[in-house]
N, C-alpha and C positions, 0 to 999 in steps of 0.2 A: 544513666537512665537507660532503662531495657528496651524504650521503644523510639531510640536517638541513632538515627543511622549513623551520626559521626561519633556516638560511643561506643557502635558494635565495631568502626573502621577502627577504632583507637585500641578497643582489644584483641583484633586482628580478626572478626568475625566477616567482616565487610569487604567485600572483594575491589581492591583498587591497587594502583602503583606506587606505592609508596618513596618518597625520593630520599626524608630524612625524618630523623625521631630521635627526640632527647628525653629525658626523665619528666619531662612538662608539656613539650609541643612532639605533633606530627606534620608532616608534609607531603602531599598526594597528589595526585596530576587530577583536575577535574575533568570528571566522566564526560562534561559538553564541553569543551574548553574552547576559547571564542579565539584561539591561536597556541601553535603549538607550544607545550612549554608551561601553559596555565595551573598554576598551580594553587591547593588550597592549605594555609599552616590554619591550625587549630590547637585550642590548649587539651590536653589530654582528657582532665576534665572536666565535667560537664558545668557549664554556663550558660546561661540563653543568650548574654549581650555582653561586647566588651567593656560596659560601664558595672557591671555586678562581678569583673575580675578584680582580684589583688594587686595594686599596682607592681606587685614583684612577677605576678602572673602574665600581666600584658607586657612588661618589658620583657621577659622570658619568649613571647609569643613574637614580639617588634622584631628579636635579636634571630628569632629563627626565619621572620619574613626579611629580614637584611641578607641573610648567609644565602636565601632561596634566588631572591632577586640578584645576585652578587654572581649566582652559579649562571641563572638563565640569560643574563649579560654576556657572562662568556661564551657558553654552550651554543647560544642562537643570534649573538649581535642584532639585539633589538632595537629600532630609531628611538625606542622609551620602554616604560615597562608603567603600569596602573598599579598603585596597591589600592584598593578597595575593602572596605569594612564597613557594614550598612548592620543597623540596629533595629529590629522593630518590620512589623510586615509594610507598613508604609515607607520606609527604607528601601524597600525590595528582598528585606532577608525572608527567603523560603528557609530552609535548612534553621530551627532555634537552639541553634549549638553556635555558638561567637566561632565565628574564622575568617581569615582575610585572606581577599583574593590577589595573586602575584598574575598580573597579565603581560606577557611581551606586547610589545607594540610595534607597528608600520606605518611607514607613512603612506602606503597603500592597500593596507588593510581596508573592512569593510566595519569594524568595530566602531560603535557609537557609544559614548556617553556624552548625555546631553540634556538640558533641563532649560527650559527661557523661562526666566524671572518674571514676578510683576509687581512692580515697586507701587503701583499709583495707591494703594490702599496701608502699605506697612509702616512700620514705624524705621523711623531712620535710623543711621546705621551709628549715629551715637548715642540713640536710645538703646540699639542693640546692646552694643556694646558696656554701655552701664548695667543694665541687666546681668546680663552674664560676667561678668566685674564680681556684681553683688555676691553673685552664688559662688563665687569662687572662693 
C-alpha cells in the first residue's frame, strides 16, 4: 500500500534503522522506543492484522521476533524483554500494517503495561473458554 508508512520502510523509502530483513520480515529500532534496543519486526507485506497473515507468514514473522529478542538479550542484558502485538485500534494498534513490538525491559524502568479487570458483569472464564474451544 502506497500510503502505509511500514510499506514505504519495507521498500526502503522510509528513513529508519534497520537491524535485520529476510525475504518476508524486517526489523527496525522504533523511532519512540520506550527503552533502548525497541525494536519493531513486520512482515514485508502488507497486512492490517496478524489474524489476516498466513500461518507460514506469522511463523516467518515469530521466527524473526525470536532472532531480534535473542540479539537484544545479548547486546543490553535486559531483567525481560515484552513482545507485544496488538490488533484493531482498540488494541492500541496506530500504525495498520501487523508488527510486533520486541521491548527490553528493567526492573527500574519507568515502562507500564497495565490494564485492571472487571470481572462483576463477564461471563466466566469457563464460559470463555468454551467459546473460543468452539471457534477453533
Amino acid at each position: 500500500m502506497s500510503d502505509c508508512i511500514f510499506c514505504q520502510i519495507g521498500t526502503g523509502e522510509g528513513q529508519v534503522h534497520r537491524i535485520y530483513e529476510d525475504e518476508r520480515t524486517l526489523a527496525f529500532l522504533d523511532v519512540a522506543p520506550a527503552n533502548p534496543g525497541h525494536t519493531l519486526v513486520i512482515p514485508t507485506a502488507h497486512h492490517e492484522t496478524l489474524t489476516e497473515m498466513a500461518d507460514s507468514l506469522v511463523a516467518s514473522v515469530f521466527q524473526t521476533v525470536r532472532r531480534v529478542a535473542d540479539a537484544i538479550e545479548s547486546a543490553y542484558d535486559p531483567d525481560g524483554v515484552n513482545i507485544i502485538q496488538s490488533n484493531g485500534a482498540a488494541a492500541g494498534q496506530e500504525v495498520f500494517h501487523a508488527h510486533v513490538h520486541v521491548v527490553p525491559r528493567y526492573a527500574d524502568d519507568e515502562v507500564t503495561l497495565h490494564w485492571t479487570p472487571d470481572d462483576s458483569s463477564k461471563p466466566t472464564n469457563q464460559e470463555i473458554a468454551a467459546t473460543i474451544r468452539h471457534e477453533l
